[in-house]
N, C-alpha and C positions, 0 to 999 in steps of 0.2 A: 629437719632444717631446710630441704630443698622444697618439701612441698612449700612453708609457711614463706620463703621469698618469692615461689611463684606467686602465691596466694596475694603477695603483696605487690607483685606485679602488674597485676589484674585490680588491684583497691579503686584506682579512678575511673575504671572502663565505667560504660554505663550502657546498661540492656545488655551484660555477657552473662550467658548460662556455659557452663560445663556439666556436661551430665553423664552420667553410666560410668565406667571404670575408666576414662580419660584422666592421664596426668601431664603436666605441664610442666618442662622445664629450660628457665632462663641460660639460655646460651648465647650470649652476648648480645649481641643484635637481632638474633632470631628465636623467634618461641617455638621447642619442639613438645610435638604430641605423642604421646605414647597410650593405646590401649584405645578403644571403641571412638571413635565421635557418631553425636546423634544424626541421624539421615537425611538427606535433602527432604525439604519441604515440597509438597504437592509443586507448588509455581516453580520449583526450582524443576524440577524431573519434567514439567508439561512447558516451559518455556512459553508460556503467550504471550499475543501482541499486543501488549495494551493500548498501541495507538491503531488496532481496529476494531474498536467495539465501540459501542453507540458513546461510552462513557469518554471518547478521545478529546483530546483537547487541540485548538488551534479551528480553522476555519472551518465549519460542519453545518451545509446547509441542512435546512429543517422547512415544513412549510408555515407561510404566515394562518395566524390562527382565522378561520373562519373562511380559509381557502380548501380546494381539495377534499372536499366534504363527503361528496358522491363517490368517489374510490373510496377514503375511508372508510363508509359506510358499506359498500361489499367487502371491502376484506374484512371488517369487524361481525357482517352477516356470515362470511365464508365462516370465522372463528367459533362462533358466537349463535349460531341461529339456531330454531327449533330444534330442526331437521339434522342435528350437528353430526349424529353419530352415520349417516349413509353420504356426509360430502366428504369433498377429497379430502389427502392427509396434507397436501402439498398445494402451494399455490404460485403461479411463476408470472408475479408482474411486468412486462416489458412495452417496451418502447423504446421512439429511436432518441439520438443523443440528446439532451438538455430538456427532454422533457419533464425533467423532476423526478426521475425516479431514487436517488439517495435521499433526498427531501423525505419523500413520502418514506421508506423503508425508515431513517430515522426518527421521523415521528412518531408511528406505528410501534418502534423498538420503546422510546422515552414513554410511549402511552403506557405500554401493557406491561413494561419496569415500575411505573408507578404503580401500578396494580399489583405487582408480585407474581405477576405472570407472565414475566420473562425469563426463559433458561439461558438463553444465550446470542449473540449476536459477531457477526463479522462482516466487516466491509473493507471488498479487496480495493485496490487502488493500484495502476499501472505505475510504473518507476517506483513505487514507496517500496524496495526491501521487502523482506518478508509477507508483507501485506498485497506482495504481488504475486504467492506461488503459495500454492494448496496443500501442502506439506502443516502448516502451521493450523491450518483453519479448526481440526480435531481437536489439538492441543490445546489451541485456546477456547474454543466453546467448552470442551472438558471441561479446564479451569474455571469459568465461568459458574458450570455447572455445580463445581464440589463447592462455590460458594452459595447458590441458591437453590438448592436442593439438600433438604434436608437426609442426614446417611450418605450422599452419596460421596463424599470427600474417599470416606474410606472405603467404598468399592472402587474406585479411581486408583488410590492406592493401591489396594491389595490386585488388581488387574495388571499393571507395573511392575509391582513384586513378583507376580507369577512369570509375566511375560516381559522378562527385560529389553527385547527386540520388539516390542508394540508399536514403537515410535520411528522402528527403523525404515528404509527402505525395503527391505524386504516382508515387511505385511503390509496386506492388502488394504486399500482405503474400508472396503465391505468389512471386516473383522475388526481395524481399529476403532471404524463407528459403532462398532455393537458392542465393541469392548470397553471404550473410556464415553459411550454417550447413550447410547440406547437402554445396557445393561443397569449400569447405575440408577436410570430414572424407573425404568419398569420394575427392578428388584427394588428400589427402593420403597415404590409406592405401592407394591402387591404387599409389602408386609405390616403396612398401615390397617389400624385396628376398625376401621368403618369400610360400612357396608362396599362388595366389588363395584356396587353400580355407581357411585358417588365416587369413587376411584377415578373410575372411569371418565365421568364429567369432569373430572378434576384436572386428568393429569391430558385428556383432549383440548381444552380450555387453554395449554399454554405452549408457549410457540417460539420457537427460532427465527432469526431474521436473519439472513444471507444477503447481501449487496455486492449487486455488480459482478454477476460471475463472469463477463464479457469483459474486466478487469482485470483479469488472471493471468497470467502468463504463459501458464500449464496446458492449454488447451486440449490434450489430448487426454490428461488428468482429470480435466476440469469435466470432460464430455463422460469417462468412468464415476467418476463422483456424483452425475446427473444418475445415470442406471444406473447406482448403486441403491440412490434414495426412491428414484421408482421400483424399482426390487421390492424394497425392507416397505416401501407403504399399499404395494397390492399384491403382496406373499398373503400369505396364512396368518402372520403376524405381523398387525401394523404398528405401525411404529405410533409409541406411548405420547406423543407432542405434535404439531403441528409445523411446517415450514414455510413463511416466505420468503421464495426468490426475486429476485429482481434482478433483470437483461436486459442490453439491446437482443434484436433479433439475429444473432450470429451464426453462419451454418453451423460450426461444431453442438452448437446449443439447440439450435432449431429441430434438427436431424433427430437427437435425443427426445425433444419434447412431443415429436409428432410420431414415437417410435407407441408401437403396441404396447408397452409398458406403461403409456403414459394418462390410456384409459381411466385412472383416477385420478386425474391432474386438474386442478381447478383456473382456468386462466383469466386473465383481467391485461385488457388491452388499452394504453393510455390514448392511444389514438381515438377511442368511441366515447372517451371523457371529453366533455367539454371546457378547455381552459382559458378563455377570452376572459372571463367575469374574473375566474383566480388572478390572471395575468394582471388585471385591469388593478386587482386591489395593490397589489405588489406592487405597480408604477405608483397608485397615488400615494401610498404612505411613505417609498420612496423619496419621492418628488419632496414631500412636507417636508421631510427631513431636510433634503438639499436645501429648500429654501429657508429654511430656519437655524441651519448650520452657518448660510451664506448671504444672511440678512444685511447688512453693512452695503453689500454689492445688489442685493437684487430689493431691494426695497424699491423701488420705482417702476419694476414686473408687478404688473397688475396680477392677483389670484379668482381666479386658481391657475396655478404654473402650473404645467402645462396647460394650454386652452383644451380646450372639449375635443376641437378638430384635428390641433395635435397631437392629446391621444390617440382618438382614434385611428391616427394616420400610423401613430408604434404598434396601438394592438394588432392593426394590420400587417406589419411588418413582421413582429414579435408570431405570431402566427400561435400554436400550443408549446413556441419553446421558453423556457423558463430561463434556459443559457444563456438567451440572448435577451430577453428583458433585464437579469441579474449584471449581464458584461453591458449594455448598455448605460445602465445605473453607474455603475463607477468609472464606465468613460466621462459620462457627466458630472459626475459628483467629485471626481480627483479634479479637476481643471478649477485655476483658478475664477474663472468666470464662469459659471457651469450653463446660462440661460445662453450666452454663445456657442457652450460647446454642442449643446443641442440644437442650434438651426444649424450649426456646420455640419452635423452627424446627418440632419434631413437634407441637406442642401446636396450630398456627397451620393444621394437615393439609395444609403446603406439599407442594406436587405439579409436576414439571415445571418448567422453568426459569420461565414466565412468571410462576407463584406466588410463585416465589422470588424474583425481582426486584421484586413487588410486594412483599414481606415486607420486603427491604432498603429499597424507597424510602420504604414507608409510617412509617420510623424518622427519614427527613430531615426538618428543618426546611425547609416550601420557601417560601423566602424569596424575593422580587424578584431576589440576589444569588445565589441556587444557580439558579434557573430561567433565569437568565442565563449562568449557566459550564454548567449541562447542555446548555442548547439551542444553546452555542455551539461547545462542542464536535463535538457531534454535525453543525456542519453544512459546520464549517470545512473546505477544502479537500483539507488534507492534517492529519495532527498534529502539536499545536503543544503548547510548552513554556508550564511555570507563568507564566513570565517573560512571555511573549508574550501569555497571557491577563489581566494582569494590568495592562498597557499598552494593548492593543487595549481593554480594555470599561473602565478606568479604575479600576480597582479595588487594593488594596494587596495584595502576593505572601501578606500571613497570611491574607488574604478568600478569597482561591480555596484555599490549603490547608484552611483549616477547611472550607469549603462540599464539597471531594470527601472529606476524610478522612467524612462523613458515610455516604458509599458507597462507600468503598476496597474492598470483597469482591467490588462489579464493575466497577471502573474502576482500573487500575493505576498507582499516583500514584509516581511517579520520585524519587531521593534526590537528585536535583541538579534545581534550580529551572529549569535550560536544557534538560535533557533532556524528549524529548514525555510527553505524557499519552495514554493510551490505554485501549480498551473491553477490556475482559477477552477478550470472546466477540462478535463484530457481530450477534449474534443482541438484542443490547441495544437495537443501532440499531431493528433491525426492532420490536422492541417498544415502545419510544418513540412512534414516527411511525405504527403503527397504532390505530386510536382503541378498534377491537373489541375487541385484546391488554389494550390498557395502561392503558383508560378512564378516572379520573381523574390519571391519570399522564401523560396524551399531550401530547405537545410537537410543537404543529402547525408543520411545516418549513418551508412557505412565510413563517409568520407570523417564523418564525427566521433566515431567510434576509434579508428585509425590516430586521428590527433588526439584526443585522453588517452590512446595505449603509451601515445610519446609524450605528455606530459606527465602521467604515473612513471613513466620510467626516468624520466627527467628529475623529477622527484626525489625517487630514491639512491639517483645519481649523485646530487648534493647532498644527500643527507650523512650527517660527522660520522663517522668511523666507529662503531661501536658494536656491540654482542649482537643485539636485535634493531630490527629498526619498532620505533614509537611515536604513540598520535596517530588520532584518526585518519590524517591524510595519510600518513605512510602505510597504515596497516590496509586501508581500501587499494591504494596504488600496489604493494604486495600482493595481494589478494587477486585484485583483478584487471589487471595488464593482460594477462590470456585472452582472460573473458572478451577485450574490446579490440583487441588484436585480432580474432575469433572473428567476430560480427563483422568486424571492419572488413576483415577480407572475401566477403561474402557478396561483395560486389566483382564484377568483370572487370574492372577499369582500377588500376593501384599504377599511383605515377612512382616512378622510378624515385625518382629524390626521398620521398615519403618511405619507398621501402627500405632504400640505403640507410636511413635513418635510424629507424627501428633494428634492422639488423646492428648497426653498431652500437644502440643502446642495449640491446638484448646481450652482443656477447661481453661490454662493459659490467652490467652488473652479473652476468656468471663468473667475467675473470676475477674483476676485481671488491664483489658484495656477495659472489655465491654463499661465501659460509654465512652473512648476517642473512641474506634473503632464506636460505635453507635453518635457520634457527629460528626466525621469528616463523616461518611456517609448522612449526612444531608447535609453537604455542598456540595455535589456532585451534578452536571447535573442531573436531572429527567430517561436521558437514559439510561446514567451511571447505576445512583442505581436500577433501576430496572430488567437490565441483571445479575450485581453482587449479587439481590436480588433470585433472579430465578436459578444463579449457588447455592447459599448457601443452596437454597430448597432441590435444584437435589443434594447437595454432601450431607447432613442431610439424606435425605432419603437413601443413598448409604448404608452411616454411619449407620444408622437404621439397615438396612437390617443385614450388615454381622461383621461390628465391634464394635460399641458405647455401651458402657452403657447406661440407662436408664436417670442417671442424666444428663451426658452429652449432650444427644438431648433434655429432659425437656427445660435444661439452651438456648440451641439452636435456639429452638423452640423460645421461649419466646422473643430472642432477633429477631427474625425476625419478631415477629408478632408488635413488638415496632414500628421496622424500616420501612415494609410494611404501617402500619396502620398511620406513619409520612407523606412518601413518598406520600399518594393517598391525604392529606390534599389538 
């Protein structure tokens, strides 16, 4: 009788399996399980990122077709040529900022996806969450892999099974690559029934694509991860697939790639590509566009718009950056008179992106309320939706759209209020936070950091009285108030007002939300709480040092050793 009313519980579900000796029974409002349930699935155990792989959605430069030829064609020779089996295993694209190297890395990825010779791909991205720290990049190529490799799902698996710490922090980058990415492809494909040699061509043939390790966050990770892949590709055994990278020229990276290891390293330098003629194509199809978008208005602009002299007067500007042709384009193309905004842009003798950015900002209003949505953006975690900024700083969903429609040509404002907001180019980032680049423009990150630690805590100051706090603002302001309190204080200069502040928000939600703040931190991911566990240590002892009273780190103290001594259960 109890099983057939469960049974009848579950009538309307739709896609419910119960399987193995699981039984099921209705207790009022809650359904309990008794006996086996079936095991997380592959994606569920490897967690990956799906908004960093070539397949992501939202804004994803790519190059225009018939541009970028010449690179293409050496990295498709490096892949691809004769001689394939004595070149490198590794190929590390770079160049400096906006010279197209995601473009190319993603077209490169969508080409040899078509083909079915692609294992995997990742593209970091500074501020994006996960997509900013190397921790994830294994897991999800993994994942990738158990889809396009045939077997290897279940050595992915059964490597998991054996080794339930593979994902931890405590194994090595070197072991978890040979464990969920290396082992899988070469055990998979040594036990194919054609000839070794044909293997061979085969499984050389197909190739990983890594963007942006100069994106990372991890840098010290990120420089291990570089020797880890020159190890496994000029050891005794090289590695079954092929890799391109793609950098700026960063010491942590550089140092690695010029190290004795790196003697099989194949490199391709964007600066010895010639990009005028690409650039060139880019403005005019461009351009066509604008004009034919903004026909009503520019009908009595003789074509071809641009003239000859005033291209050549951008590609002269434009130089081999792509950043700046691309942020140019929608400086002109977002105005509404676009044929004016472009003699103002030459009138102004903007030059190189940093000009140009000053040219866009110098047009905002900067209000307490944009210096507030710029600086918060820029420092926030990961990115975050209108919605989110709009809640988190208190402010009305129309306040934050008018403040970025201000500088929409470099900051990408989404047509849904929940989807994120994003930098054009993170080259934006860099110009912000340096004071030489951006001078009256600079937005000091510590000082920014400091005000998010008091709006998250402001936050969960108002929030109703309940078990846990909920929603994404509350659970990122729980989260990480440390973390920006942390950073923040990482400057010499903390004005008194600002510190008073935070201290009395800080010992607010211990008197009065310790037990909701200490409950929802239960509910969190294991990885979660233990970064956010580790900031509240490092901001306590901060606090220790130079501002807290004695009560307030007591109260501090006490709740971390709660939450600590929960977490290691």
């Amino acid at each position: 009788m109890e099983s057939s009313s469960s049974t009848a519980l579950l009538q309307s579900a739709i896609g419910t399996t119960i399987s193995g000796s699981a039984q099921v029974i209705n207790a009022g409002h809650d359904i309990i399980f008794h006996g086996s349930l079936p095991a997380p699935g592959t994606s569920s155990l490897l967690r990956p990122v799906s908004n960093a792989t070539h397949t992501r959605a939202g804004h994803v430069p790519r190059c225009d077709p018939e541009t970028r030829l010449e690179v293409i064609a050496e990295i498709r020779e490096w892949l691809d040529g004769h001689d394939n089996d004595k070149r490198a295993v590794v190929c590390w694209l770079n160049g400096p900022a906006g010279y197209g190297k995601s473009a190319l890395a993603q077209t490169i990825a969508e080409s040899y996806a078509a083909e079915g010779r692609l294992l995997g791909s990742f593209f970091f991205l500074r501020g994006a969450g996960e997509r900013s720290h190397i921790s994830r990049l294994i897991p999800t190529l993994a994942h990738q892999i158990s889809l396009t490799v045939p077997g290897a799902k279940l050595l992915i698996e059964r490597a998991l099974e054996d080794e339930p710490a593979l994902l931890g922090s405590t194994v090595s980058l070197a072991h978890r690559l040979r464990r969920l990415v290396i082992e899988p492809i070469h055990l998979n494909t040594s036990q194919l029934s054609y000839s070794s040699k044909n293997v061979s061509r085969s499984v050389k043939k197909q190739i990983v694509v890594i963007d942006a390790l100069d994106e990372c966050d991890d840098k010290a990770e990120m420089a291990g991860f570089i020797d880890v892949l020159l190890s496994a590709s000029s050891g005794g055994t090289h590695l079954p697939f092929r890799i391109l990278l793609t950098s700026r020229v960063e010491e942590h990276i550089r140092k690695k790639f010029d190290s004795s290891k790196a003697r099989f390293l194949h490199r391709l330098e964007l600066q010895n590509f010639g990009a005028r003629q690409d650039i060139k194509v880019h403005f005019q199809k461009e351009f066509d566009c604008i004009y034919d978008q903004n026909w009503r208005i520019m009908q009595r602009i003789p074509k071809p718009w641009p003239s000859a002299g005033v291209l050549t007067a951008l590609l002269d500007k434009a130089g081999s950056s792509f950043a700046f042709a691309t942020t140019l384009i929608q400086c002109v193309g977002g105005d509404l008179v676009p044929h004016r905004a472009l003699e103002k842009l030459l009138a102004t003798g903007v030059n190189g992106l940093d000009s140009l950015y000053e040219q866009v900002l110098s047009s905002a209003s900067w209000s307490g309320d944009f210096c507030q949505i710029l600086g918060t953006i820029m420092v926030l975690k990961d990115n975050k939706s209108i919605s989110f900024l709009s809640s988190l700083l208190s402010l009305q969903h129309e306040e934050v759209i008018c403040g970025l429609l201000q500088v929409q040509s470099i900051i990408m404002i989404p047509g849904d209020d929940d989807e994120p907001v994003v930098f054009y180019h993170t080259s934006l980032r860099d110009f912000l936070t340096i004071q030489s680049r951006s001078k009256q423009y600079f937005i000091d990150p510590s000082l920014q950091h400091l005000h998010l630690a008091i709006h998250c805590l402001k936050h969960l100051a108002g929030y109703p009285s309940k078990d846990f706090f909920e929603g994404d603002v509350a659970d990122y302001a729980c989260l990480n108030w440390p973390h920006h309190i942390l950073l923040g204080f990482q400057t010499s200069k903390v004005d008194e007002t600002m510190t008073t502040s935070l201290v009395t928000l800080i010992e607010n939600l211990l008197t009065f939300q310790g037990k909701i703040w200490y409950n929802t931190m239960l509910t969190f991911r294991p990885h979660n709480k233990e970064r956010m566990l580790s900031c509240v240590m490092d901001g306590k002892i901060l606090f220790q040092v130079s501002y807290c009273n004695c009560q307030m780190n007591t109260t501090l103290l006490i709740c971390i050793s709660h939450c600590r001594g929960q977490s290691l259960q």
